[in-house]
C-alpha positions as CSV (number, residue, x, y, z in Angstrom):
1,X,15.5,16.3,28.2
2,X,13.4,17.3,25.1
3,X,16.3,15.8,22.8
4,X,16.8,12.8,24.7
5,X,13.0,12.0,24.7
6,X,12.9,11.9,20.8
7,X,15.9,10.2,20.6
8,X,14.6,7.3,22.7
9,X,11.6,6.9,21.0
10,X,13.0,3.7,18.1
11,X,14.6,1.2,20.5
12,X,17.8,0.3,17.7
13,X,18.1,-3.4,19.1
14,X,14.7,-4.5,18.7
15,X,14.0,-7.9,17.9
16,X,13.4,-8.3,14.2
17,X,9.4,-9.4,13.3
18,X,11.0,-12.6,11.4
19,X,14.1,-14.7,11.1
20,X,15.0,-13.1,7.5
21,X,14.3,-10.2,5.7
22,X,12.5,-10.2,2.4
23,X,14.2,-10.4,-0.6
24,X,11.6,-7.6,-2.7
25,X,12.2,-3.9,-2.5
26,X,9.0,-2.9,-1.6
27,X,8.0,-5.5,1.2
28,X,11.7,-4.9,2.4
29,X,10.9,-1.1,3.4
30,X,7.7,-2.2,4.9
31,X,9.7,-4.9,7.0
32,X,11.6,-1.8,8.6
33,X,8.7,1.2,8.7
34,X,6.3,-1.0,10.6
35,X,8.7,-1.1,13.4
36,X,8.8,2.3,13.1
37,X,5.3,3.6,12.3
38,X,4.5,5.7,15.4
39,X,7.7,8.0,14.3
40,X,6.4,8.4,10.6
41,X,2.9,8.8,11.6
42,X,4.2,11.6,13.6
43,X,6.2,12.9,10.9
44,X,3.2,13.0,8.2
45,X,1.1,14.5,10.7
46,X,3.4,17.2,11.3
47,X,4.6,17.4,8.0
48,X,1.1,18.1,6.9
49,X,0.9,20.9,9.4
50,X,3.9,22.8,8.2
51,X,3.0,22.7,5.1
52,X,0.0,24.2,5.5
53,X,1.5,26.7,7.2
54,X,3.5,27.4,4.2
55,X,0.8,28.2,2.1
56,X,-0.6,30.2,4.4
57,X,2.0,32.5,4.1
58,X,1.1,33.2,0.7
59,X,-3.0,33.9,1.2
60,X,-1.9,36.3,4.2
61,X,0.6,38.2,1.9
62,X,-2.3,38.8,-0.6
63,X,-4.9,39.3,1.7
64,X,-2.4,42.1,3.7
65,X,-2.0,43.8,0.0
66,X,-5.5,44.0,-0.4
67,X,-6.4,45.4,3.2
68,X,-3.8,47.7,3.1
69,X,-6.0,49.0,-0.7
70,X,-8.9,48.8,1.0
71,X,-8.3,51.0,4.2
72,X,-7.0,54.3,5.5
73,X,-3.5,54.6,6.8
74,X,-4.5,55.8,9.7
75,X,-7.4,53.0,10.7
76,X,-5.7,49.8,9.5
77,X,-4.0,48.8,12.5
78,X,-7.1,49.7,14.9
79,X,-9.5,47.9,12.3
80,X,-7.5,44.7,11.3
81,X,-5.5,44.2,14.5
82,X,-7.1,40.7,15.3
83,X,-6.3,39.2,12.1
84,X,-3.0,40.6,12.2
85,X,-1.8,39.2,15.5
86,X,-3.5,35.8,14.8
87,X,-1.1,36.0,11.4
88,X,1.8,36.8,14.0
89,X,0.6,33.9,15.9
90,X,1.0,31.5,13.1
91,X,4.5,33.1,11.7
92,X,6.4,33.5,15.1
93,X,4.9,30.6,17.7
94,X,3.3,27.8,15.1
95,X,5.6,28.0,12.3
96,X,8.8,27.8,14.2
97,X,6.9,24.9,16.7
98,X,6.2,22.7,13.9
99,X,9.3,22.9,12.2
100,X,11.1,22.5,15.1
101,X,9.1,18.8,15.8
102,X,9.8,17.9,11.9
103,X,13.1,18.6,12.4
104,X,13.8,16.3,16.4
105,X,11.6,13.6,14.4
106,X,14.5,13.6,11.4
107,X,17.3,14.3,13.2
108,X,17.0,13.4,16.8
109,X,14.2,10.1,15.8
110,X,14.3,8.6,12.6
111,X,17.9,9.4,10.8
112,X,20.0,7.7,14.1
113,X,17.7,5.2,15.1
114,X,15.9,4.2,12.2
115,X,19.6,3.6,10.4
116,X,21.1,1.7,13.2
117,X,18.2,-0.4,13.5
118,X,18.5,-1.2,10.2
119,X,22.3,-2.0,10.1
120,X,22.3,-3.7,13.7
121,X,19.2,-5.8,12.3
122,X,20.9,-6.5,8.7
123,X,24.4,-7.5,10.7
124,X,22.6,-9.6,12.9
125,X,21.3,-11.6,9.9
126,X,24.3,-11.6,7.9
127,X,26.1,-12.8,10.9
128,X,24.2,-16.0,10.6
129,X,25.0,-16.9,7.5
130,X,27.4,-19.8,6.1
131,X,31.1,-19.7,5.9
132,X,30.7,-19.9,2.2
133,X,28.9,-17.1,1.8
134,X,31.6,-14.9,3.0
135,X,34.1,-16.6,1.3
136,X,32.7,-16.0,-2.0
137,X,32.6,-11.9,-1.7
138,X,34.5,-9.6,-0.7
139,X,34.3,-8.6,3.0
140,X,34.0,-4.8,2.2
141,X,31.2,-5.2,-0.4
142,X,29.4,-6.8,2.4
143,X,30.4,-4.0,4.9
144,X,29.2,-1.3,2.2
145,X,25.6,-2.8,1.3
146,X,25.1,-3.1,5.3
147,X,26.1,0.5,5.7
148,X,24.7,2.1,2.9
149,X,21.2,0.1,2.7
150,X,20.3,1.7,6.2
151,X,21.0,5.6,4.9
152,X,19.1,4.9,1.5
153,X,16.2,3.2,3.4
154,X,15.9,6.1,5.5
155,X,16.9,9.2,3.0
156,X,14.0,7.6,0.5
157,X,11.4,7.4,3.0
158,X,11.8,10.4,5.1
159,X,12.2,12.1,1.8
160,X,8.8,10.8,0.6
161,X,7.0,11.7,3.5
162,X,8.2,15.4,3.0
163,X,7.6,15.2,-0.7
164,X,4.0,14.1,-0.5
165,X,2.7,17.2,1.7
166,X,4.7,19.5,-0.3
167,X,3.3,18.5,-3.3
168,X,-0.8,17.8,-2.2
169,X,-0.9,20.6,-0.4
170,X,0.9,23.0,-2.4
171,X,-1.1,21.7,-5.4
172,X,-4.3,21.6,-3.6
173,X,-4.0,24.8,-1.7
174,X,-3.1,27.0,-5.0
175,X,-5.8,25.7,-7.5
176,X,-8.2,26.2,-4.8
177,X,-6.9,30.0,-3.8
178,X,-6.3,30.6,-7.8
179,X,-10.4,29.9,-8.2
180,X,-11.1,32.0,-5.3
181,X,-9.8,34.9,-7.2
182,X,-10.4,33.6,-10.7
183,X,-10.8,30.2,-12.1
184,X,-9.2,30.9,-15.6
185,X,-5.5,31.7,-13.1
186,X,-5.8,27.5,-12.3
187,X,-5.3,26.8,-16.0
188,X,-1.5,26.9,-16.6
189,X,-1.0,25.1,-13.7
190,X,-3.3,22.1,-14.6
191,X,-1.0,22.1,-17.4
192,X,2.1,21.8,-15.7
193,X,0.9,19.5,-13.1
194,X,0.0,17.3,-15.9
195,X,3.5,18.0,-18.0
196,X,5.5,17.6,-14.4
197,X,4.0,13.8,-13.7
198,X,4.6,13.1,-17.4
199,X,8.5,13.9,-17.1
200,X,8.8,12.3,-13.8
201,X,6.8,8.9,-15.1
202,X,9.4,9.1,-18.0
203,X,12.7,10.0,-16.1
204,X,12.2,8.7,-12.9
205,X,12.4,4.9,-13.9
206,X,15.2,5.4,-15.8
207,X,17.1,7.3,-13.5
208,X,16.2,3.7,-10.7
209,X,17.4,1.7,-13.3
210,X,20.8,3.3,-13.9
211,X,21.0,4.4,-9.6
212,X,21.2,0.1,-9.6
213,X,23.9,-0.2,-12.2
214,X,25.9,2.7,-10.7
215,X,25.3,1.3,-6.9
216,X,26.6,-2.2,-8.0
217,X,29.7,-0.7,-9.6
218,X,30.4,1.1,-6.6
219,X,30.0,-2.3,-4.4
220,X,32.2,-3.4,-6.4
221,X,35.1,-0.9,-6.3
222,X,34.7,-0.7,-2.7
223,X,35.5,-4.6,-2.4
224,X,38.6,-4.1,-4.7
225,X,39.7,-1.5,-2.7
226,X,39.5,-2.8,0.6
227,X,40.5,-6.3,-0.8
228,X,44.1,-4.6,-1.4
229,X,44.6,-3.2,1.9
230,X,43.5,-6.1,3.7
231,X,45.9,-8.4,1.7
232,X,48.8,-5.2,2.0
233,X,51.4,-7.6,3.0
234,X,50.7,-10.0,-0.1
235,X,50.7,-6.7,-2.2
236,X,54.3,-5.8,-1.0
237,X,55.4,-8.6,-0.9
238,X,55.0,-9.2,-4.7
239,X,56.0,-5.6,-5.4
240,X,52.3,-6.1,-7.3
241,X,51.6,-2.1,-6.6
242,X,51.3,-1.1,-10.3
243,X,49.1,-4.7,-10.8
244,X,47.1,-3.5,-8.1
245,X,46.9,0.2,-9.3
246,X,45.4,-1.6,-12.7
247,X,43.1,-3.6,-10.8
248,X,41.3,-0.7,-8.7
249,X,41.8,1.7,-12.5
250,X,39.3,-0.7,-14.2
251,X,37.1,-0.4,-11.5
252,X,37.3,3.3,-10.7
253,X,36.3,3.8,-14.9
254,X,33.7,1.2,-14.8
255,X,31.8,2.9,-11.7
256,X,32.4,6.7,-13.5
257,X,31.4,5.5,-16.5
258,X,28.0,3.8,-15.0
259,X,27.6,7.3,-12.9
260,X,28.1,9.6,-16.0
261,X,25.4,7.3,-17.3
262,X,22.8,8.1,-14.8
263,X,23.6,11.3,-14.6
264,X,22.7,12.0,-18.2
265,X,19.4,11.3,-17.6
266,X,19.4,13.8,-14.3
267,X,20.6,16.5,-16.9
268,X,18.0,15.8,-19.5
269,X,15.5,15.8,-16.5
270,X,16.9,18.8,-15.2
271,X,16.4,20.4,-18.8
272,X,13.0,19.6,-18.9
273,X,11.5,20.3,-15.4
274,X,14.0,24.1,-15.3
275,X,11.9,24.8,-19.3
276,X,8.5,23.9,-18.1
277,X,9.0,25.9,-14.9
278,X,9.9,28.9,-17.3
279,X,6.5,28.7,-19.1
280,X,4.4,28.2,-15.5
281,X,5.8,31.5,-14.2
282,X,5.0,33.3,-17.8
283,X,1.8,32.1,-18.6
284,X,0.0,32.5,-14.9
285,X,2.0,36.4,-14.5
286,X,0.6,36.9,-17.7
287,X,-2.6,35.7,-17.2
288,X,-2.9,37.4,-13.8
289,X,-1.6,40.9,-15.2
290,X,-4.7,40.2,-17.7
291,X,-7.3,39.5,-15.9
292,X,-6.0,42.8,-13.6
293,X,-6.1,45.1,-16.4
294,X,-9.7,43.1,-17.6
295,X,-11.0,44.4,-13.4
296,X,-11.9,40.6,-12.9
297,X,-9.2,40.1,-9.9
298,X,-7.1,42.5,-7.2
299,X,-3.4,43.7,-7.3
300,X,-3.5,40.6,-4.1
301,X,-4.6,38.0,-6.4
302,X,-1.4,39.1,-8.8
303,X,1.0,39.3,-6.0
304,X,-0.4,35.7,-4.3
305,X,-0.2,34.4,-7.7
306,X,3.2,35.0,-8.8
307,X,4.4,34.6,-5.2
308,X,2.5,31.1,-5.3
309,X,4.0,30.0,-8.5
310,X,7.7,31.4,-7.5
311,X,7.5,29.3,-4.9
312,X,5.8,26.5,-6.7
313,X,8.8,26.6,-9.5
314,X,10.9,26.3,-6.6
315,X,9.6,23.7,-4.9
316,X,9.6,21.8,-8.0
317,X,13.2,21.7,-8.8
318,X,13.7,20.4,-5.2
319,X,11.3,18.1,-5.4
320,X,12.9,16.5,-8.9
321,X,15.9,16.0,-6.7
322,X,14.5,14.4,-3.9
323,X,12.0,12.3,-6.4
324,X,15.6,11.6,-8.2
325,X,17.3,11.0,-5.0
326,X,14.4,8.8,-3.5
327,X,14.2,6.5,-6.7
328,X,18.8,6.4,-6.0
329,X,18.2,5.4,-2.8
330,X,15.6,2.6,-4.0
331,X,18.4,1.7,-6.0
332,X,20.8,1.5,-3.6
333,X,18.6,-0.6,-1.4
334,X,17.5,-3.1,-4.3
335,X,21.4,-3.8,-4.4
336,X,21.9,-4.2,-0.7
337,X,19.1,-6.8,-1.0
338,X,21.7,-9.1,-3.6
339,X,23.3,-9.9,-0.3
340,X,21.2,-9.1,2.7
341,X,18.4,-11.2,1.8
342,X,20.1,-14.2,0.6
343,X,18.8,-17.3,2.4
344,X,20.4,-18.9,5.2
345,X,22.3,-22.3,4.1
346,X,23.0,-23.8,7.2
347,X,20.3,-22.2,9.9
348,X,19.2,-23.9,13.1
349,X,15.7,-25.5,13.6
350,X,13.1,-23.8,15.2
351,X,13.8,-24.7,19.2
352,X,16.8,-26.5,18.4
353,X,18.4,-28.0,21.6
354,X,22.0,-27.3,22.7
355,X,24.6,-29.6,22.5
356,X,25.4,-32.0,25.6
357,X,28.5,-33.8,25.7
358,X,29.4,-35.9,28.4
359,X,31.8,-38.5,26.5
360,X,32.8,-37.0,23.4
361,X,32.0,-39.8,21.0
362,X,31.9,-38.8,17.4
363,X,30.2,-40.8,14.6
364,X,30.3,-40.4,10.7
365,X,27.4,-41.9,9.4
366,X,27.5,-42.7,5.9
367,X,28.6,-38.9,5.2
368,X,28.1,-37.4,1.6
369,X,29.3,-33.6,0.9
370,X,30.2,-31.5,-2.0
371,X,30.5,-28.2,-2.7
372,X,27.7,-27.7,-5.3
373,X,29.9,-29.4,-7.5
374,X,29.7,-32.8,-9.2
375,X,32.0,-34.4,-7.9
376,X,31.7,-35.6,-4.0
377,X,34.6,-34.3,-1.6
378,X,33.4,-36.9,0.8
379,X,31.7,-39.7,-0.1
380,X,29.8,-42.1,1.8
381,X,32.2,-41.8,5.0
382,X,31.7,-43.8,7.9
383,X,34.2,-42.7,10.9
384,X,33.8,-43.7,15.1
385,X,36.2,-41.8,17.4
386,X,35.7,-43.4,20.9
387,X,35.8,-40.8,23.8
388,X,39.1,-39.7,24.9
389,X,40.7,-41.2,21.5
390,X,43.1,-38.9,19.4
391,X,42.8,-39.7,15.8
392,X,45.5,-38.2,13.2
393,X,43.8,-37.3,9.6
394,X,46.6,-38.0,6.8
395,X,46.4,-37.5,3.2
396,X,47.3,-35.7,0.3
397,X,45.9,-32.2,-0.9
398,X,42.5,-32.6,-1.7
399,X,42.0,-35.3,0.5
400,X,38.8,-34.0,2.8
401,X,40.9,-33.3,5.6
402,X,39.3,-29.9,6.7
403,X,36.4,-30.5,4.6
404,X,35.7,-33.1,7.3
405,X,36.4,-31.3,10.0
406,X,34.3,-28.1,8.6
407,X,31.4,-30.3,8.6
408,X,32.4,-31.4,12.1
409,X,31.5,-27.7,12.9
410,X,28.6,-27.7,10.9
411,X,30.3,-24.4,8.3
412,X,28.6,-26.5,6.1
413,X,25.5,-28.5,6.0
414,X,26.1,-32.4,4.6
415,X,24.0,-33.9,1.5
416,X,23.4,-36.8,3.2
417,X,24.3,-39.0,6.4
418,X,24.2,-37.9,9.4
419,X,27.3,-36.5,12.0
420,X,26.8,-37.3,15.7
421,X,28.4,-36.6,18.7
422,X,27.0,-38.7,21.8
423,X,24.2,-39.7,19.6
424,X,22.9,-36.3,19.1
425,X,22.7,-35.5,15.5
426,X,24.6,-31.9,14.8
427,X,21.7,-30.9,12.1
428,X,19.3,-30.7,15.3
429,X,21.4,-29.1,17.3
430,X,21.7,-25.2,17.7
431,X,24.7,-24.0,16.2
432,X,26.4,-21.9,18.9
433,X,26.5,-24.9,21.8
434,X,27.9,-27.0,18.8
435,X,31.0,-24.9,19.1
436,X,31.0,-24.0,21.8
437,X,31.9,-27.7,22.9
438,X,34.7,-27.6,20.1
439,X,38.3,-26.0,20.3
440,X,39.9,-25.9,17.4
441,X,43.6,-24.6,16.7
442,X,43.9,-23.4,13.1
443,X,47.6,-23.6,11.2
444,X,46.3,-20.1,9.5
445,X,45.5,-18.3,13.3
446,X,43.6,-15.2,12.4
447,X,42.7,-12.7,15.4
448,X,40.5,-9.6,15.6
449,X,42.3,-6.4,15.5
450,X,41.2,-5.7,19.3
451,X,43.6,-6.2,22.1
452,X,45.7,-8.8,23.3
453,X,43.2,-9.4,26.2
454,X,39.8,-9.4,23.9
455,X,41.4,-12.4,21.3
456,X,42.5,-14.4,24.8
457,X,38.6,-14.2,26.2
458,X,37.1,-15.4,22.7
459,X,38.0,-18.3,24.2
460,X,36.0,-17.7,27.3
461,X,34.4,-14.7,28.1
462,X,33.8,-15.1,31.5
463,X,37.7,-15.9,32.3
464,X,39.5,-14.5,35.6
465,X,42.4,-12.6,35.3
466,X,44.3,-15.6,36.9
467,X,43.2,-17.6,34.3
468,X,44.2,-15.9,31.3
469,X,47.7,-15.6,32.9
470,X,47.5,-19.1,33.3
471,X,46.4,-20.1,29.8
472,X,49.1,-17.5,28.6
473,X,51.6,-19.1,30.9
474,X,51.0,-22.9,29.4
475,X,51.4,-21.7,26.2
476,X,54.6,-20.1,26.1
477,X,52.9,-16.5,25.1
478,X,54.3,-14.8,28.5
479,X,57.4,-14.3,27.0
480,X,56.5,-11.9,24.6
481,X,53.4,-10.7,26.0
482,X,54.5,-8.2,28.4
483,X,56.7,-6.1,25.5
484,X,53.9,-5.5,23.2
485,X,52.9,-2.3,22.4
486,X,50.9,-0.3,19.5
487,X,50.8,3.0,18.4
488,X,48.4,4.5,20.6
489,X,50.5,3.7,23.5
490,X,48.7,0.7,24.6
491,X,51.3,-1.9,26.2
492,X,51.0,-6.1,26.9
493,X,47.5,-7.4,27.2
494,X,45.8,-4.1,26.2
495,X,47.9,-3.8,22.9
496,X,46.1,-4.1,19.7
497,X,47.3,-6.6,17.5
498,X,46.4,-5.2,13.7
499,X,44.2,-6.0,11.6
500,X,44.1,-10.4,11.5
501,X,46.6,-9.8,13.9
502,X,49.5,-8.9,11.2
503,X,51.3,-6.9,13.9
504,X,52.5,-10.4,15.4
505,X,54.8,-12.9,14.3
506,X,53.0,-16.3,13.3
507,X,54.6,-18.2,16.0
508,X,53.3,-15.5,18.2
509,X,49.9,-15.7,16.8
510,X,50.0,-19.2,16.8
511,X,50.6,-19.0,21.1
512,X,47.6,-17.0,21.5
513,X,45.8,-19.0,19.4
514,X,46.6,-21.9,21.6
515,X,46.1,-19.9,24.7
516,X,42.9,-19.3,23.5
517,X,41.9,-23.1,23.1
518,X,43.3,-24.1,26.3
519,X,41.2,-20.8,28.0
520,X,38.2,-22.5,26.3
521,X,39.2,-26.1,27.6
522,X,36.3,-27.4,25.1
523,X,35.5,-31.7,25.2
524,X,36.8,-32.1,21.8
525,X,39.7,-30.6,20.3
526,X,40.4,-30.2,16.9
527,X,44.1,-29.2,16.2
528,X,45.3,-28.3,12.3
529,X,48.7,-28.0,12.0
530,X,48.8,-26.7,15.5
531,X,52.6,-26.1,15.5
532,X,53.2,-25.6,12.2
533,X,54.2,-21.5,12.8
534,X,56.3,-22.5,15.3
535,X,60.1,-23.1,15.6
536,X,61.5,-26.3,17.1
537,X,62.4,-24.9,20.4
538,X,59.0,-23.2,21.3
539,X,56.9,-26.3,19.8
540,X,59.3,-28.4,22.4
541,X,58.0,-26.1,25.2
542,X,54.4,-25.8,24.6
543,X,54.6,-30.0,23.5
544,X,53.7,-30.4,27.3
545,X,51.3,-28.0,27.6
546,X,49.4,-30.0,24.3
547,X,49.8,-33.1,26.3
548,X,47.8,-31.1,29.1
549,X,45.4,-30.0,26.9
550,X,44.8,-33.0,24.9
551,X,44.1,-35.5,28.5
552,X,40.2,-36.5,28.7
553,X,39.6,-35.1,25.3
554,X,38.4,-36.4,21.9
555,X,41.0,-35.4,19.5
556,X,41.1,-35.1,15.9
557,X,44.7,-33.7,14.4
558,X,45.5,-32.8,11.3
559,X,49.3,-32.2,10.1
560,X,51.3,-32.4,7.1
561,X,54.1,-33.3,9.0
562,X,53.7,-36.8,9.9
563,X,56.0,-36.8,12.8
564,X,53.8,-34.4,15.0
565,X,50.8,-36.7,14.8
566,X,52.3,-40.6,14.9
567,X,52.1,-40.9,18.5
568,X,48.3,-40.7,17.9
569,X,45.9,-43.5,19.0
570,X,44.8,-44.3,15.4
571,X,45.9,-43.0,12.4
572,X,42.9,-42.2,9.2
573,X,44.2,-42.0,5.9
574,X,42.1,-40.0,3.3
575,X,42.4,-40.1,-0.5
576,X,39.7,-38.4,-2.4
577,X,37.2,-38.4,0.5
578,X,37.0,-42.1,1.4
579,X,39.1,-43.6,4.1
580,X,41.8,-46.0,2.6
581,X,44.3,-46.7,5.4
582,X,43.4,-47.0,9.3
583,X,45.4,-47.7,12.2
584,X,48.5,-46.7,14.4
585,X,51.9,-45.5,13.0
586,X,53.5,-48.9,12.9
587,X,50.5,-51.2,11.9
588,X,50.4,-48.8,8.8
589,X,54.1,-48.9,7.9
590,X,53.5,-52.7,7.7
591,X,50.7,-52.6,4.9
592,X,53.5,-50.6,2.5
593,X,50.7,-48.2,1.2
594,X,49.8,-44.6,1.3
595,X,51.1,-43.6,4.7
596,X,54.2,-45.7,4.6
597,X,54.7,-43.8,1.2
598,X,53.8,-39.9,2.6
599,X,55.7,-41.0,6.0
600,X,59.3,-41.9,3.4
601,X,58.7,-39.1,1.1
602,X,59.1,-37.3,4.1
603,X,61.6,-38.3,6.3
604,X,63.4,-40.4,4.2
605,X,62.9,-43.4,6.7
606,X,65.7,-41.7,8.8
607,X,63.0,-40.7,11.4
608,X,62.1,-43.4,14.1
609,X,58.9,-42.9,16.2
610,X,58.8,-44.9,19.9
């Protein structure tokens, strides 16, 4: 019960106070520690308790020394006993008590649920942000600053928390029991304090500066790393291994050569801090032996002074690390922040209504896009689909095919015009009931390495068992279905499917992708290349089940092969992101332009269409 009390006391899926995080290191911590500040209030309260309790240690060691001087053998237990058992008091009950609640706070508090608030509140975010934000890094760099921006936020601020008692109050506490015995024993360490802040002032920034450098190269071999293993196929089949080897070498050496670089300065830190605690233990034994040998303070003062310093040294070489390791984690965290706190591109508007759609008209209204290039990709478009009409897209590479149907599901936010679908301008919309009212089948199908079963209900959670089968069924995916198995032993609709779902065929893919869709059963469809993985006998199956599918809907297809799309109602043409040809198969045979020349390039004019 005790654990699971401090365990509970960060709830890990608040809300977040604000729709983005910011983008500055130091207002970024306090983003996170406010939603956390009863747990680190704790912390520093009880961190300040145990280490005063520390330091007690020391006065009661010199203060037993000089009792035990002071009084008869046989009287000191009779005469002292009270002080005695309230020293046992404080070693055996409070010590352990308060150590104990530092320790639940870190471990059972703030280390799991301070870092998964963190991560579940970064992936949140980063969920929300634009397609072409992910396509222009690599996934695992993404995943890394996610996962490793939590554990530095949390190492570097637990870690200062601790630091800060230990050094107030071990500082504090010994100059003011070093004057209680003799003020000239305070003098070496004034000196050191003053010589320790000057080496960390120096060092420290240096060490941030380089921690940054080192994290990014890290990042960055990471990404390499994982971008080989998720492209493995690609890999083999180019027999590219050695190329690849090459590839994750230079970035290997680039990210030893920026951690040998901040580790030079930890050395020379290291050097200086280890030589400076040589000359505080010296000077104060010295001194103390001294003034013993002058009368002016007890053998207790000697032995609370050396102990005091001992421990002091000590305490100093663990606080360089942790100062070094806070100002690494810093560093860490200001790199997480290069992607983290990037802005949202395309982001809803406050209260933004969801999408009805009761006809399925969609209007381009004098549509301009590029991608933050000169050049428009589509330029000044103007485009009615009635409801229930299926349109074909045609064109050459380069056209605006997809970049047209991208902005159809608002991956991307237009330059100018506006995009409506029953009147209702997508920009106002939010951007999940915009989908949601969308099926699209992809020619590259991509699943999530989950099971059979999970990739089928993307398409609608809420799905009976009856009609999966169904949807499975009408897409021609029963056949194969049933034999699947993985290497965990799970078998059919409980089998994994790999990562992207390589462990398929890309017909097979390409049938649950359609499964999915029809599971969905969405007012618009968008189909590209819908059949393109599949072979002539299985598209001729599932050809009905399309028909199905495609009845009451608003459908825009695009296909390279021009035979699977001139049976639709109206043909567009696209060239370099205007519309230069409209209408159906045969009306634009008759004008002898760019279809009629794709459509003989093709088939030769040996291909007749009903």
């Amino acid at each position: 019960m005790l654990y699971r009390r401090f365990e509970q006391l960060i709830d890990i899926f608040r809300e977040a106070p604000s729709e983005a995080p910011p983008g500055k290191v130091w207002p970024f911590y306090l983003y996170y520690l406010r939603q956390v500040w009863p747990s680190f209030l704790a912390l520093l309260i009880v961190g300040l308790v145990a280490s005063l309790i520390e330091v007690a240690l020391f006065s009661y060691l010199s203060r037993i020394i000089d009792l035990a001087q002071g009084t008869p053998n046989a009287n000191f237990f009779s005469e002292h006993s009270g002080e005695l058992i309230w020293m046992l008091v404080v070693v055996l009950v409070l010590r352990p008590v308060f150590f104990g609640l530092h320790d639940l706070l870190v471990h059972q508090t703030i280390s799991p649920g301070m870092t998964s608030l963190i991560r579940w509140q970064n992936h949140t975010y980063v969920l929300k942000q634009s397609l072409n934000f992910f396509q222009s890094d690599f996934a695992g760099r993404i995943a890394q600053r996610i996962m490793q921006t939590g554990n530095s936020l949390r190492d570097s601020a637990v870690q200062a928390v601790d630091a800060l008692w230990h050094v107030l109050i071990y500082a504090i506490s010994a100059l003011v029991l070093f004057a209680e015995a003799d003020w000239r024993l305070m003098l070496p360490l004034l000196v050191w304090i003053v010589c320790y802040i000057g080496a960390l002032y120096y060092f420290v920034p240096r060490v941030k500066e380089r921690s940054v450098i080192s994290s990014d190269a890290r990042s960055k071999l990471m990404g390499r790393i994982v971008d080989g293993y998720t492209n493995i196929a690609t890999l083999k089949l180019f027999a590219h291994t050695d190329y690849e080897q090459q590839y994750a070498r230079e970035a290997i050496s680039e990210q030893t050569e920026k951690t040998q670089l901040a580790s030079r300065v930890i050395t020379s830190m290291d050097v200086v801090i280890t030589s400076l605690n040589g000359l505080l233990v010296v000077t104060t034994t010295g001194l103390a032996l001294w003034l013993w040998s002058q009368s002016l303070i007890s053998v207790g003062a000697i032995a609370l002074a050396t102990g005091l310093v001992i421990r002091i040294v000590n305490m100093s070489g663990w606080i360089m690390w942790v100062v070094n390791g806070i100002f690494e984690n810093i560093g860490m965290v200001q790199d997480g922040l290069q992607t983290i706190a990037q802005p949202v591109t395309v982001s809803d508007r406050p209260d933004a209504p969801a999408l009805k759609v009761s006809r399925g008209v969609v209007r381009f209204d004098h549509v301009d896009f590029h991608y933050g290039k000169g050049s428009k990709v589509i330029d000044a478009l103007n485009l009615d689909i009635r409801p229930g009409e299926k349109i074909g897209l045609i064109g050459p590479s380069g056209a605006g095919k997809s970049t047209l149907v991208n902005l159809l599901l608002r991956l991307y936010d237009i330059d100018s015009g506006r995009i409506l679908i029953d009147g209702q301008d997508i920009a106002e919309v939010n951007q999940a009931s915009l989908r949601a009212q969308i099926g699209m089948i992809t020619q590259d199908t991509s699943l999530l390495h989950r099971s059979i079963r999970d990739n089928l209900l993307y398409g609608r959670p809420q799905a009976s068992d009856e009609e999966v089968w169904e949807a499975v069924r009408r897409a021609r995916a029963d056949e194969f279905i049933p034999q699947l198995s993985d290497a965990q032993g799970r078998t059919g609709f409980d089998a994994h499917v790999g990562e992207r779902g390589v462990k398929l065929s890309g017909g097979q893919r390409q049938r649950i992708a359609i499964a999915r869709v029809l599971l969905k059963n969405a007012p618009i469809l968008i189909m590209d290349e819908a059949t393109s993985a599949l072979d002539s006998e299985v598209e001729a199956a599932i050809q009905e089940s399309l028909e199905t599918l495609m009845q009451g809907k608003t459908v825009i297809a695009i296909a390279h092969r021009l035979s699977t799309i001139a049976r639709m109602d109206r043909l567009i043409v696209l060239d370099k992101g205007h519309i230069v040809e409209s209408g159906s198969h045969a009306e634009l045979l008759a004008q002898r332009g760019l279809y009629a020349r794709l459509w003989h390039h093709q088939t030769g004019g040996f291909v007749g269409v009903d």
